[in-house]
Residue, then its C-alpha position, 0 to 999 in steps of 0.5 A: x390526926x396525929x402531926x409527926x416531925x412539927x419541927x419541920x413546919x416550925x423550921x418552915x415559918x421561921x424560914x417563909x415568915x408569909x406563910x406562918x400564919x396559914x401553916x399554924x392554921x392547917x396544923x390546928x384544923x388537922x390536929x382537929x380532925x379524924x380523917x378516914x380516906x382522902x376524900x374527907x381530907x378533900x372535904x377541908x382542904x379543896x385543893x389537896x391533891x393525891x399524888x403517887x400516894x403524897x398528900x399535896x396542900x397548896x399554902x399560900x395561894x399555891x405559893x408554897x407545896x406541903x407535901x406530907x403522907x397520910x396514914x388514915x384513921x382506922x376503927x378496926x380492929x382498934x380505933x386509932x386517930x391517924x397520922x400525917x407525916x411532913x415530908x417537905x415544905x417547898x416553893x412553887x417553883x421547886x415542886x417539880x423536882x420529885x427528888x425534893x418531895x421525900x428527903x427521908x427516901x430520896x424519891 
């Protein structure tokens, strides 16, 4: 899987230095990986979740919320590896805010 806009997971271990380490992990196996539907992301990640078409991965122990949205790979008509877009990194306690989900769009 293809990571677009990384400068917000290195902006992220800058700011939560507790949550480095976990974060360079996910980015290794996720660039490691050729994900085809949710359910394979599932199959790494136990607690993803979907949510209104965000990918949400728990960092930290659930401490912290990556929300990113996945275009899965596809093998027709030509084979592409997929991308996950970082949309934002947040605390617990700021992932009820929807509005702070998707800076890009607001929502």
């Amino acid at each position: 899987m293809n990571i677009v806009t990384r400068k917000h997971l290195s902006d992220a271990a800058k700011a939560y230095k507790d949550a480095a380490k976990e974060l360079t992990s996910w980015i290794a196996i996720v660039e490691s990986s050729r994900w085809r539907s949710f359910i394979e992301v599932q199959s790494v990640f136990k607690d993803a979740d979907l949510v209104d078409g965000y990918v949400v991965f728990n960092i930290r122990h659930n401490r912290y919320r990556l929300i990113t949205v996945i275009h899965f790979a596809k093998d027709v008509p030509k084979a592409t590896n997929g991308h996950v877009y970082i949309r934002s990194f947040l605390k617990h306690a700021e992932y009820d805010d929807r509005k702070k989900w998707d800076p890009f769009t607001g929502e």
